[in-house]
PyMOL commands that place a pseudoatom at each C-alpha (Angstrom):
pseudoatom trace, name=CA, resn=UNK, resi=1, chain=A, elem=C, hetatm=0, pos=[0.000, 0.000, 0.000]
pseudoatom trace, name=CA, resn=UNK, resi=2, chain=A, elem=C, hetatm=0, pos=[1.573, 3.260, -0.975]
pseudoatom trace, name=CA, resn=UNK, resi=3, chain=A, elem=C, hetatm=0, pos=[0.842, 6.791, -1.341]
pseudoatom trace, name=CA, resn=UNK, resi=4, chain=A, elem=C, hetatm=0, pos=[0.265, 7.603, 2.526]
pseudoatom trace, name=CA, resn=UNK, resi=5, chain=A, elem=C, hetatm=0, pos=[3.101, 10.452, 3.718]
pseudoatom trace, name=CA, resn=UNK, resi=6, chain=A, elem=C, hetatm=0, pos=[3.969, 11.546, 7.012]
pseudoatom trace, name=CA, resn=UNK, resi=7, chain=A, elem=C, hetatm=0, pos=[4.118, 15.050, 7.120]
pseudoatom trace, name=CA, resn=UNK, resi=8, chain=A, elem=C, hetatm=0, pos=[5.241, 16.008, 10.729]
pseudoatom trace, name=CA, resn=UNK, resi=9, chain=A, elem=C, hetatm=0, pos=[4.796, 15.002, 14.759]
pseudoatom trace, name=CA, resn=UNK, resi=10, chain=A, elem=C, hetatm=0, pos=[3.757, 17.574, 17.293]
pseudoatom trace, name=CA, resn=UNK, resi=11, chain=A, elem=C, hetatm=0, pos=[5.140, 15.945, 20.852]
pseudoatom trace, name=CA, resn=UNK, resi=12, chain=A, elem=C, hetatm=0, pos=[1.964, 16.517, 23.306]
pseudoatom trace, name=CA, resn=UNK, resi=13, chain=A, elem=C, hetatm=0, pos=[3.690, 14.590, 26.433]
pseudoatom trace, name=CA, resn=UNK, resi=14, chain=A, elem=C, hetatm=0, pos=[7.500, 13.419, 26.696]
pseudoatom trace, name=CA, resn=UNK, resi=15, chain=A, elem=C, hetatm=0, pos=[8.152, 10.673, 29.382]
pseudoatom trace, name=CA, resn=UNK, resi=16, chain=A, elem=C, hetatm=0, pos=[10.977, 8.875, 30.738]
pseudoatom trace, name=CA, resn=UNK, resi=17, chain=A, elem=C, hetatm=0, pos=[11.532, 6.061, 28.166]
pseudoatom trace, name=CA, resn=UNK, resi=18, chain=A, elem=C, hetatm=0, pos=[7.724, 6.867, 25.440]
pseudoatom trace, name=CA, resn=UNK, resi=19, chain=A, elem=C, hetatm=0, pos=[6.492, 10.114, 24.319]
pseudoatom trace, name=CA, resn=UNK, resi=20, chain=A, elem=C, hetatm=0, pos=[2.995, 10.567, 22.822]
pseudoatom trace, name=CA, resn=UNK, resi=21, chain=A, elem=C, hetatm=0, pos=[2.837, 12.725, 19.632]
pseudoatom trace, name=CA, resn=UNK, resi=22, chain=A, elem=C, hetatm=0, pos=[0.170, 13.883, 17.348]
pseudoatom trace, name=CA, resn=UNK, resi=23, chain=A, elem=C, hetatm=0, pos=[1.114, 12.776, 13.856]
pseudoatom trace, name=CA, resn=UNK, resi=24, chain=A, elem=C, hetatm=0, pos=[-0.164, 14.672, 10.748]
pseudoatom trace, name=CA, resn=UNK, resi=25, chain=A, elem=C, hetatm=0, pos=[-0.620, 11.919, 7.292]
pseudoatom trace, name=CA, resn=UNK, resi=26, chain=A, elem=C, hetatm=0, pos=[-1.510, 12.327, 3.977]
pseudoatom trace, name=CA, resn=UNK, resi=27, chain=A, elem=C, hetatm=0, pos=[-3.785, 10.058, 2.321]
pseudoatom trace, name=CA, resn=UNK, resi=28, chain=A, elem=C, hetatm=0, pos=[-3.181, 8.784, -1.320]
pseudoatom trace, name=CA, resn=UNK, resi=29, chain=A, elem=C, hetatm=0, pos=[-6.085, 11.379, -2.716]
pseudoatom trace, name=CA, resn=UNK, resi=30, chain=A, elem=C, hetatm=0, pos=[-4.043, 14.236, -0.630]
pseudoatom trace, name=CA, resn=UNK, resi=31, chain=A, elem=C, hetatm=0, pos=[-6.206, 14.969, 2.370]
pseudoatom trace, name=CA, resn=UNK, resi=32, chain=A, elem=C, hetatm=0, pos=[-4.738, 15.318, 5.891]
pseudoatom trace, name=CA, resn=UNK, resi=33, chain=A, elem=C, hetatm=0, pos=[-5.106, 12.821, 8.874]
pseudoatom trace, name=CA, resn=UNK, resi=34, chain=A, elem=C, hetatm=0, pos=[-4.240, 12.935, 12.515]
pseudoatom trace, name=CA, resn=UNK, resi=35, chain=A, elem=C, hetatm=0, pos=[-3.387, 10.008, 14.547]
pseudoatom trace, name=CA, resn=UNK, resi=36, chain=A, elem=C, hetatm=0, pos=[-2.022, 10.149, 18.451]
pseudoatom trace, name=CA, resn=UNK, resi=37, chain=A, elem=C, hetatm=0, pos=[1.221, 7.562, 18.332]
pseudoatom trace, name=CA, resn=UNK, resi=38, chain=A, elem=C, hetatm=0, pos=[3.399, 6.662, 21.539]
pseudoatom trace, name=CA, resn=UNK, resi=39, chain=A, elem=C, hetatm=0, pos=[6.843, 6.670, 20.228]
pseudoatom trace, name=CA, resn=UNK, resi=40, chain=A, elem=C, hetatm=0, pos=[8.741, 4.244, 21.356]
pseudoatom trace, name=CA, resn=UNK, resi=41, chain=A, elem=C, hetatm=0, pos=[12.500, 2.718, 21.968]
pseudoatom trace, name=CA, resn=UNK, resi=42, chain=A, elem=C, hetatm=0, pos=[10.599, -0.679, 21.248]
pseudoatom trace, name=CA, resn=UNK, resi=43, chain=A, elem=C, hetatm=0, pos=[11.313, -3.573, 24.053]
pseudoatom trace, name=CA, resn=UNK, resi=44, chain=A, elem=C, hetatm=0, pos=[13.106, -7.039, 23.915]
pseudoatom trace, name=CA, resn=UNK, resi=45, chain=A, elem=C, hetatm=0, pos=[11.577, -10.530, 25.617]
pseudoatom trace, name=CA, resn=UNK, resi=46, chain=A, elem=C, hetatm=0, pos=[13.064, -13.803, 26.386]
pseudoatom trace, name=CA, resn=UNK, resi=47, chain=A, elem=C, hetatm=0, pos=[12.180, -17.237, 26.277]
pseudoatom trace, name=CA, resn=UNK, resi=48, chain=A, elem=C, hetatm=0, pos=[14.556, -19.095, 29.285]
pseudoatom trace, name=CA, resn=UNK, resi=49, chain=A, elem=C, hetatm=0, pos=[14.013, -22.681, 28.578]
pseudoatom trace, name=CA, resn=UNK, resi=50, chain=A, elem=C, hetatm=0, pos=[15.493, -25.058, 31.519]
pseudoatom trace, name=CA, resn=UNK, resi=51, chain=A, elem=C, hetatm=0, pos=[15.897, -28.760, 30.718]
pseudoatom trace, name=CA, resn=UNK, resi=52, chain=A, elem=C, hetatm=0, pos=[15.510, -30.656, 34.053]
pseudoatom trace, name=CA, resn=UNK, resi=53, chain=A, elem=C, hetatm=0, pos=[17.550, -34.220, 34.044]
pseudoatom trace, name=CA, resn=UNK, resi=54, chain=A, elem=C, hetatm=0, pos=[14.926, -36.278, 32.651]
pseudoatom trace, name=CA, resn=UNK, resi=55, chain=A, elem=C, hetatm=0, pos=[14.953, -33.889, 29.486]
pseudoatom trace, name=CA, resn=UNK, resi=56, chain=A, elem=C, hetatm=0, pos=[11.735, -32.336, 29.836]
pseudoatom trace, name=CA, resn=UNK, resi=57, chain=A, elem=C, hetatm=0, pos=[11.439, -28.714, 28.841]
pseudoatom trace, name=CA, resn=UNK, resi=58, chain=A, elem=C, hetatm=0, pos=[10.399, -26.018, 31.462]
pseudoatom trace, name=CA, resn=UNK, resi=59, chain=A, elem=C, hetatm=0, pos=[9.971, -22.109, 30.764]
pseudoatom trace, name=CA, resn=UNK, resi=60, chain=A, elem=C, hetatm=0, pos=[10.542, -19.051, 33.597]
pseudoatom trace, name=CA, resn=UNK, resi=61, chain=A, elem=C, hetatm=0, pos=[7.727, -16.913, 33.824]
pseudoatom trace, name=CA, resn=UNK, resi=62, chain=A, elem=C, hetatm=0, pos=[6.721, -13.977, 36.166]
pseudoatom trace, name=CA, resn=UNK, resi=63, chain=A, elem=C, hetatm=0, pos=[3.754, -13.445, 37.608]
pseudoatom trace, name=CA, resn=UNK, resi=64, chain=A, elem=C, hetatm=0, pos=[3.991, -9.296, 37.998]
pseudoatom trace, name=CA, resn=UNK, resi=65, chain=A, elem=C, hetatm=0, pos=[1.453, -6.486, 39.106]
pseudoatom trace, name=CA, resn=UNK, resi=66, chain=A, elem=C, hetatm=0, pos=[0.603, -4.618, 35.640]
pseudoatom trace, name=CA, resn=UNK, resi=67, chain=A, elem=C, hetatm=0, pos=[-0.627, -0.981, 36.652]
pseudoatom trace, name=CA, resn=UNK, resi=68, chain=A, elem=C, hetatm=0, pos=[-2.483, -0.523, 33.775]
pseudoatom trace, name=CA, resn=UNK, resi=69, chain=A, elem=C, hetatm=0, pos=[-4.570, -3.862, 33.919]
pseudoatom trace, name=CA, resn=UNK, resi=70, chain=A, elem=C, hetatm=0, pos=[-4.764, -3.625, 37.811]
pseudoatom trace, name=CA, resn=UNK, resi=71, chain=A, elem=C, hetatm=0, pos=[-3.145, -7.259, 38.467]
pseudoatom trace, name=CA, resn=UNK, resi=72, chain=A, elem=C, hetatm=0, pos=[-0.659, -9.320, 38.017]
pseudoatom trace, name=CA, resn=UNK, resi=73, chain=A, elem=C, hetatm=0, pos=[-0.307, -10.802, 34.778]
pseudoatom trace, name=CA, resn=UNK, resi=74, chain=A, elem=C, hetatm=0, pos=[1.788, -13.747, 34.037]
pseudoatom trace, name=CA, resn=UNK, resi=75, chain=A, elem=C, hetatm=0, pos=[4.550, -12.963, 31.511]
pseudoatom trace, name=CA, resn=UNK, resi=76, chain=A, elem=C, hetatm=0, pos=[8.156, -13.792, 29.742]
pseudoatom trace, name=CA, resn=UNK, resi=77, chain=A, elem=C, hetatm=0, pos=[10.847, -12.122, 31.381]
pseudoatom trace, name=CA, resn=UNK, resi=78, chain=A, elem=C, hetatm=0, pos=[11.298, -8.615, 28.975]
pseudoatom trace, name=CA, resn=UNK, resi=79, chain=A, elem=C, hetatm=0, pos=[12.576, -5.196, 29.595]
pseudoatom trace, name=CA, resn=UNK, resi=80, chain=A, elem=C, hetatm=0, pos=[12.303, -1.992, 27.567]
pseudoatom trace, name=CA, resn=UNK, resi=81, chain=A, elem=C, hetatm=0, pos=[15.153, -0.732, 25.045]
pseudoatom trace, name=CA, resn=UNK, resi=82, chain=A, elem=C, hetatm=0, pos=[16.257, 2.172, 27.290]
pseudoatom trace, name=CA, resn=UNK, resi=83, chain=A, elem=C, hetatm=0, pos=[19.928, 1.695, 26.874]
pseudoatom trace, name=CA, resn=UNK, resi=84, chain=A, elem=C, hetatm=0, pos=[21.112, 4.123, 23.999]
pseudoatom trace, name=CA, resn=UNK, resi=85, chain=A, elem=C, hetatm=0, pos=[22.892, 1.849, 21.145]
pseudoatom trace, name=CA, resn=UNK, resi=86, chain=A, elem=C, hetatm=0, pos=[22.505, -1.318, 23.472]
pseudoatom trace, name=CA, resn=UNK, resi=87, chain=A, elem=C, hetatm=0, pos=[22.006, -4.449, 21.050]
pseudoatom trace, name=CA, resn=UNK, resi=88, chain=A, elem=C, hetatm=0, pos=[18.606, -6.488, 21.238]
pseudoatom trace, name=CA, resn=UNK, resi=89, chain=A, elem=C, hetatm=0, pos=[20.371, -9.223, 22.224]
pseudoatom trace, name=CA, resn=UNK, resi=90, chain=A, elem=C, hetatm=0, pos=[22.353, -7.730, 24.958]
pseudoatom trace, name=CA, resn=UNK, resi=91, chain=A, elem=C, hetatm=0, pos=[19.550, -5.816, 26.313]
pseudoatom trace, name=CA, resn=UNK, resi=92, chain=A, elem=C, hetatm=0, pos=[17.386, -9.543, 26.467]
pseudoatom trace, name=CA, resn=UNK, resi=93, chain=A, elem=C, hetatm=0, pos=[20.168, -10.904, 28.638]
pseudoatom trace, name=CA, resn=UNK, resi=94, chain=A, elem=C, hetatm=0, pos=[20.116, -7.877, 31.078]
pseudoatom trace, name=CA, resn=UNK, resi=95, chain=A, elem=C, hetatm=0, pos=[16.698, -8.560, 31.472]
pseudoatom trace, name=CA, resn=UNK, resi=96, chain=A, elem=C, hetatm=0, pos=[17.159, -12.179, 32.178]
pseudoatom trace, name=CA, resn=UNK, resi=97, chain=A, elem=C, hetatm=0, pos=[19.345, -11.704, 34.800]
pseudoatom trace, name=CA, resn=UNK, resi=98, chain=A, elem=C, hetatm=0, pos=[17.485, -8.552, 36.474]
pseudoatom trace, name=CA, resn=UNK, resi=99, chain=A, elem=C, hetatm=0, pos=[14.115, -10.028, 36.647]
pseudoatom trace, name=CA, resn=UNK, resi=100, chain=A, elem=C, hetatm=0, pos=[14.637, -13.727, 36.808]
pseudoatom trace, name=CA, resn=UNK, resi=101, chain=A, elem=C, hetatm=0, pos=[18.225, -13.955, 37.433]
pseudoatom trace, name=CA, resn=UNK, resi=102, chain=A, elem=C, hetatm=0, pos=[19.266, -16.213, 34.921]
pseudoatom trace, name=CA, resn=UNK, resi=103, chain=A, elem=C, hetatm=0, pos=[22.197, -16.126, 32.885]
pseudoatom trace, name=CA, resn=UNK, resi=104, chain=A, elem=C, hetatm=0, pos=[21.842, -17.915, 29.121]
pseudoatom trace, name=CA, resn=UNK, resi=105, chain=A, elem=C, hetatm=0, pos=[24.420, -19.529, 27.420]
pseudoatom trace, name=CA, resn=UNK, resi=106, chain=A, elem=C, hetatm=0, pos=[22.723, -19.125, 24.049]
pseudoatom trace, name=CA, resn=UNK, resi=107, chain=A, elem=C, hetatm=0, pos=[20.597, -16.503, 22.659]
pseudoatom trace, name=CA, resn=UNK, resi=108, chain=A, elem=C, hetatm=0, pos=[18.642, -17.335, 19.841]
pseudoatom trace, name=CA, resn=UNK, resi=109, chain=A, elem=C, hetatm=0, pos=[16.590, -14.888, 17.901]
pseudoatom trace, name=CA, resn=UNK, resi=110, chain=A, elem=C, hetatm=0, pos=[12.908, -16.008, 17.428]
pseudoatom trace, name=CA, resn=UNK, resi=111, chain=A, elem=C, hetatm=0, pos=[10.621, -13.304, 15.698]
pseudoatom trace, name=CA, resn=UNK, resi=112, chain=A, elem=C, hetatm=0, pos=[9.850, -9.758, 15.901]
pseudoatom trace, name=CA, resn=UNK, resi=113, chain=A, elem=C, hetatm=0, pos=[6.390, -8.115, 16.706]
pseudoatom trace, name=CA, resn=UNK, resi=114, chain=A, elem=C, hetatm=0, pos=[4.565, -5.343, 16.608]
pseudoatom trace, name=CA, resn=UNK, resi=115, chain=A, elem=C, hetatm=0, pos=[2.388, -4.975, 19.923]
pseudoatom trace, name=CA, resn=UNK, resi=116, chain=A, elem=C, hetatm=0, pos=[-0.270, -2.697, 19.114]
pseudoatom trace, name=CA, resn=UNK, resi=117, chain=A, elem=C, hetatm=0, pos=[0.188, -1.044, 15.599]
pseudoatom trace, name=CA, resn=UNK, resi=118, chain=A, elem=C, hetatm=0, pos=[-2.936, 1.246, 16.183]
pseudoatom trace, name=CA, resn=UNK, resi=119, chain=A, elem=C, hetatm=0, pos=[-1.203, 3.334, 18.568]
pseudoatom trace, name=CA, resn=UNK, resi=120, chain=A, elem=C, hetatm=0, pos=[2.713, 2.781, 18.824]
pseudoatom trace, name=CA, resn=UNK, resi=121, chain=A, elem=C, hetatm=0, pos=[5.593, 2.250, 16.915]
pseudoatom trace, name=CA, resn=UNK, resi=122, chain=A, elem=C, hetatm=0, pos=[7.007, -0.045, 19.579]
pseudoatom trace, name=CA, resn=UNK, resi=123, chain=A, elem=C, hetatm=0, pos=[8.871, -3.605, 18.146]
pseudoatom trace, name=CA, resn=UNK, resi=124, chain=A, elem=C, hetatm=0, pos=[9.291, -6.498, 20.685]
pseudoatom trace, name=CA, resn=UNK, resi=125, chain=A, elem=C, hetatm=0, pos=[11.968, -8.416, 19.607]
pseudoatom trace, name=CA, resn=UNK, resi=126, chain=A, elem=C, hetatm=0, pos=[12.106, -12.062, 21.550]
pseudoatom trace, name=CA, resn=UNK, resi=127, chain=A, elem=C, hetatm=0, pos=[14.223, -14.364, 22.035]
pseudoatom trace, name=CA, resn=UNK, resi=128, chain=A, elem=C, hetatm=0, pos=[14.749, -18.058, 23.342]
pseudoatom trace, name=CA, resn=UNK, resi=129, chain=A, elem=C, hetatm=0, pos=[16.923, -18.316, 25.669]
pseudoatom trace, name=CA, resn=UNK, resi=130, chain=A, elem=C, hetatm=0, pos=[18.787, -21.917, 26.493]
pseudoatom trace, name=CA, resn=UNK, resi=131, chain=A, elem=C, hetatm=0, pos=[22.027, -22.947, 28.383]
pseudoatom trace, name=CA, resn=UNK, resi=132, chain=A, elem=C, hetatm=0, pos=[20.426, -20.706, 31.198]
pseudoatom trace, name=CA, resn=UNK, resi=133, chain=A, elem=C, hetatm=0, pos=[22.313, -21.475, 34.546]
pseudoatom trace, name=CA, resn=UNK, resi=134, chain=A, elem=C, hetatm=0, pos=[21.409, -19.150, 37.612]
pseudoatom trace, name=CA, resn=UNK, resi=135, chain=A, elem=C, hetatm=0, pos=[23.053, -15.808, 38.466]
pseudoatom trace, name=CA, resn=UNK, resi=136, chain=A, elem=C, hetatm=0, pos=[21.961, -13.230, 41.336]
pseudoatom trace, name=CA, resn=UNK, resi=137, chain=A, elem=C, hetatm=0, pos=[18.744, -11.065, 40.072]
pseudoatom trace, name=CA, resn=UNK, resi=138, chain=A, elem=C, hetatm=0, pos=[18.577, -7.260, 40.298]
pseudoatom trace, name=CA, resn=UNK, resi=139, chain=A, elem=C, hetatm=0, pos=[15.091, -6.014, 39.879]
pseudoatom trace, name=CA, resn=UNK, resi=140, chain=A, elem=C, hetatm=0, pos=[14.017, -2.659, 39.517]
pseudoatom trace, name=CA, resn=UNK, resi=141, chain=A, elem=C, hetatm=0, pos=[11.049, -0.867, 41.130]
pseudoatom trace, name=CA, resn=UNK, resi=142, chain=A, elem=C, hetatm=0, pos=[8.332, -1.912, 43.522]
pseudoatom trace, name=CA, resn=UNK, resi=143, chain=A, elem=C, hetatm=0, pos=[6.361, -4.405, 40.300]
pseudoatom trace, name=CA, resn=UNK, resi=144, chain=A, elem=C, hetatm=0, pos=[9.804, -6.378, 39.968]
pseudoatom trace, name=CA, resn=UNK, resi=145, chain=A, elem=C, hetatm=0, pos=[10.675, -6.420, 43.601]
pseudoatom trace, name=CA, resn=UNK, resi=146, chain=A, elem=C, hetatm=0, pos=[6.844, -8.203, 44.178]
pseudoatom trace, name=CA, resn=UNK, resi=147, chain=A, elem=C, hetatm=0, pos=[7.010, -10.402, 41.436]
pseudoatom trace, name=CA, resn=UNK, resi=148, chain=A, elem=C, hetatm=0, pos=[6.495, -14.091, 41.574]
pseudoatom trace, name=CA, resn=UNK, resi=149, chain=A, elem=C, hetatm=0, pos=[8.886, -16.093, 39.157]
pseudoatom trace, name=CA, resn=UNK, resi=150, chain=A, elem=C, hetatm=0, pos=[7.376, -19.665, 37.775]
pseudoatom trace, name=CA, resn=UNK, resi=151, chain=A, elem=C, hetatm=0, pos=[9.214, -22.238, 36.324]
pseudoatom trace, name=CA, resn=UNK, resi=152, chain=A, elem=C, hetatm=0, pos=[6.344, -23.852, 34.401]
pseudoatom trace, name=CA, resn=UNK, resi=153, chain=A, elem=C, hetatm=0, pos=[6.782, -27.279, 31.839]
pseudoatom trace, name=CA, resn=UNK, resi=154, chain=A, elem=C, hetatm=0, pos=[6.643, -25.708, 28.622]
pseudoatom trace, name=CA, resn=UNK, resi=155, chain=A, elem=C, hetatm=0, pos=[3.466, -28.260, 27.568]
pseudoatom trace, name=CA, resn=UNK, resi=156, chain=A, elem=C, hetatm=0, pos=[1.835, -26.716, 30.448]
pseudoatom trace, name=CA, resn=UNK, resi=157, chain=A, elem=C, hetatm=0, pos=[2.211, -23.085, 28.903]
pseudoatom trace, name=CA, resn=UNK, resi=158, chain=A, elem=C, hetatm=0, pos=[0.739, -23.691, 26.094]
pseudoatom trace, name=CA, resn=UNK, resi=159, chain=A, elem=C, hetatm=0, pos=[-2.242, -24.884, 27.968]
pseudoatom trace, name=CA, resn=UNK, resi=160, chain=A, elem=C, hetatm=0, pos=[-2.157, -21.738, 29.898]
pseudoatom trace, name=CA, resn=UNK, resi=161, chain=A, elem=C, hetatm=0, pos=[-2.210, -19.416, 26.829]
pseudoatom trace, name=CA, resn=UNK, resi=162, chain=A, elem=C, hetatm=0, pos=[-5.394, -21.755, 25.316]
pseudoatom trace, name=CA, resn=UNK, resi=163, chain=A, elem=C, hetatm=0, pos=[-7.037, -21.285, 29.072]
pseudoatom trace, name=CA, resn=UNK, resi=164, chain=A, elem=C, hetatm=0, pos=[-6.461, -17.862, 28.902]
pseudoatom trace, name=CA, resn=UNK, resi=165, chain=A, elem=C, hetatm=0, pos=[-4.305, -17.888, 31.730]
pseudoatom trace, name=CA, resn=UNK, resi=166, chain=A, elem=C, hetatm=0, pos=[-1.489, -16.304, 29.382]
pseudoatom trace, name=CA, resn=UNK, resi=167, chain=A, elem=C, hetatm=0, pos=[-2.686, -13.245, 27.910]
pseudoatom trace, name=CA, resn=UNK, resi=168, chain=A, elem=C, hetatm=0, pos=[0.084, -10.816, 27.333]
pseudoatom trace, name=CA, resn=UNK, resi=169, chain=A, elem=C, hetatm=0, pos=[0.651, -10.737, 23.907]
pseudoatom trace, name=CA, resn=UNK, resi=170, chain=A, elem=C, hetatm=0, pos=[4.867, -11.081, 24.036]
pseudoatom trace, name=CA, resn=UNK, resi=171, chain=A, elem=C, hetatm=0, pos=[4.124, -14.098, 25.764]
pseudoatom trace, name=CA, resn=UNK, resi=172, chain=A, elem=C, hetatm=0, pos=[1.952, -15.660, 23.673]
pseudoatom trace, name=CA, resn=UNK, resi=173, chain=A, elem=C, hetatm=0, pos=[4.292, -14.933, 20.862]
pseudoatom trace, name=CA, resn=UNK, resi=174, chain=A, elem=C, hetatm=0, pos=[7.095, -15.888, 22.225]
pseudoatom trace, name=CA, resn=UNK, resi=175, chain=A, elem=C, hetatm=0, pos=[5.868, -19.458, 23.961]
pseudoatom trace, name=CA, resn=UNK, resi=176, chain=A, elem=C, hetatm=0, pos=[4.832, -20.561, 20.584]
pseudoatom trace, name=CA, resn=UNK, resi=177, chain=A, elem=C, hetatm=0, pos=[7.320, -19.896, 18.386]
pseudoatom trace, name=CA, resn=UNK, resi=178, chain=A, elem=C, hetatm=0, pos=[9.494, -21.246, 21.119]
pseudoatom trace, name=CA, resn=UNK, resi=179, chain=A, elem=C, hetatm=0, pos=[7.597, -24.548, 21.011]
pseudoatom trace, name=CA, resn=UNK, resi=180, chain=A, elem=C, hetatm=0, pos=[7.264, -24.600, 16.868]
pseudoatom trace, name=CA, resn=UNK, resi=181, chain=A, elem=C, hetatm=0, pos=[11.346, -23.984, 16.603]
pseudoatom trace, name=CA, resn=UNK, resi=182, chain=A, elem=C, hetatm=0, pos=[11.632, -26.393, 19.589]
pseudoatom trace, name=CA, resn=UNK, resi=183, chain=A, elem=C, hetatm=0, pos=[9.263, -29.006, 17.521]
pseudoatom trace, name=CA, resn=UNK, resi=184, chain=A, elem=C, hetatm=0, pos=[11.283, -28.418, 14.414]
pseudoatom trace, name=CA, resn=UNK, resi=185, chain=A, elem=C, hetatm=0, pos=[14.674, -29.281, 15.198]
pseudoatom trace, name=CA, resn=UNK, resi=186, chain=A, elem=C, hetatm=0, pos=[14.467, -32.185, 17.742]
pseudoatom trace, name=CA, resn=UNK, resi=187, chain=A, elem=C, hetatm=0, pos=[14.122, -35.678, 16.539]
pseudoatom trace, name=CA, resn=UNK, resi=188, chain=A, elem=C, hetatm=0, pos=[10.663, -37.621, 17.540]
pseudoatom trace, name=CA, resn=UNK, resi=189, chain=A, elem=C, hetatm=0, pos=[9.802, -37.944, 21.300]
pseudoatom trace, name=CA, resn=UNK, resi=190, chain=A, elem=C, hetatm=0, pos=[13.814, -36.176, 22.536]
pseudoatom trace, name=CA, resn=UNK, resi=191, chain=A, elem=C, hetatm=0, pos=[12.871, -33.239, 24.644]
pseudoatom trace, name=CA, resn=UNK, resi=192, chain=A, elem=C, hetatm=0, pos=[16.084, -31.246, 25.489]
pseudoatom trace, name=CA, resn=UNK, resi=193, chain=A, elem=C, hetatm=0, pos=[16.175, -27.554, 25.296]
pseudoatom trace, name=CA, resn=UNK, resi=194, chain=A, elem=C, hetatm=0, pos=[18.805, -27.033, 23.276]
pseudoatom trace, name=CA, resn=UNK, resi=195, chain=A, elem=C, hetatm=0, pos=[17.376, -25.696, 20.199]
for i in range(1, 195): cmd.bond("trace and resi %d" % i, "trace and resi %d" % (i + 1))
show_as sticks, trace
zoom trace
């Protein structure tokens, strides 16, 4: 689809890490359109698989207090891009270790995604984490510090996200196309986290 043009922004509120502008478009027949947009430094989300000694496949989850939503809501471990010029990749593993305080060996891109294209330009990028072994946690702010962290059987995830027990979009995202690359690359009835 072409012909649309952004003509200019007109910042209305700048915050700590988003800032909401009013953005003038052109159509394709010329006219003029408005549309509020919450800029943003876009976010990164990890997948920490743990393989327990019997080879079955776990994921780490929090359970954190979402302001916005008024409860917890049961997530992948993810952080915003707030570190000028920090790599995706480098900012996922920060996150990992701050919230759930696991440290991955590998870091394997899975997809990117755009949250809510209606109102932001934010990009999640996730990633699968594997090879995690534990490291001290520093969380950050009074929703981290509270949070509950799950270690869940991956199988059991999935069921979670078709209960509706898994919501959150990144998360949903995220546990499947874990589980599809995971399905994909190990040989009938192996279970090993090591994708």
């Amino acid at each position: 689809m072409t012909g649309f043009r952004h003509r200019s922004d007109t910042e209305v509120h700048q915050g700590f890490v988003w800032n909401v502008v009013v953005a003038e478009f052109e159509a394709p027949d010329g006219s003029l359109f408005h549309r509020d947009i919450v800029r943003s430094p876009g976010a990164v989300a990890v997948v920490p698989l743990i393989v327990d000694d019997e080879g079955r496949t776990s994921v780490v989850l929090v359970n954190q207090y979402r302001p916005p939503y008024e409860r917890p809501v049961i997530e992948i471990p993810a952080g915003m891009r707030d570190v000028p010029g920090e790599p995706a990749e480098e900012t996922g593993r920060r996150e990992l270790v701050e919230e759930v305080g696991l440290s991955a060996g590998q870091m394997d891109h899975l997809l990117d995604m755009y949250p809510s294209p209606g109102m932001t330009d934010s990009v999640c990028t996730i990633f699968v984490a594997t090879r995690c072994i534990p490291t001290d946690h520093s969380r950050h702010g009074p929703e981290e510090e509270a949070m509950e962290v799950l270690e869940v059987p991956l199988d059991e995830a999935l069921a979670m996200i078709d209960r509706g027990e898994i919501a959150d979009a990144k998360s949903v995202c995220g546990l499947l196309a874990a589980a599809r690359r995971l399905a994909a690359v190990q040989p009938a009835g192996r279970d090993d986290g090591d994708a």
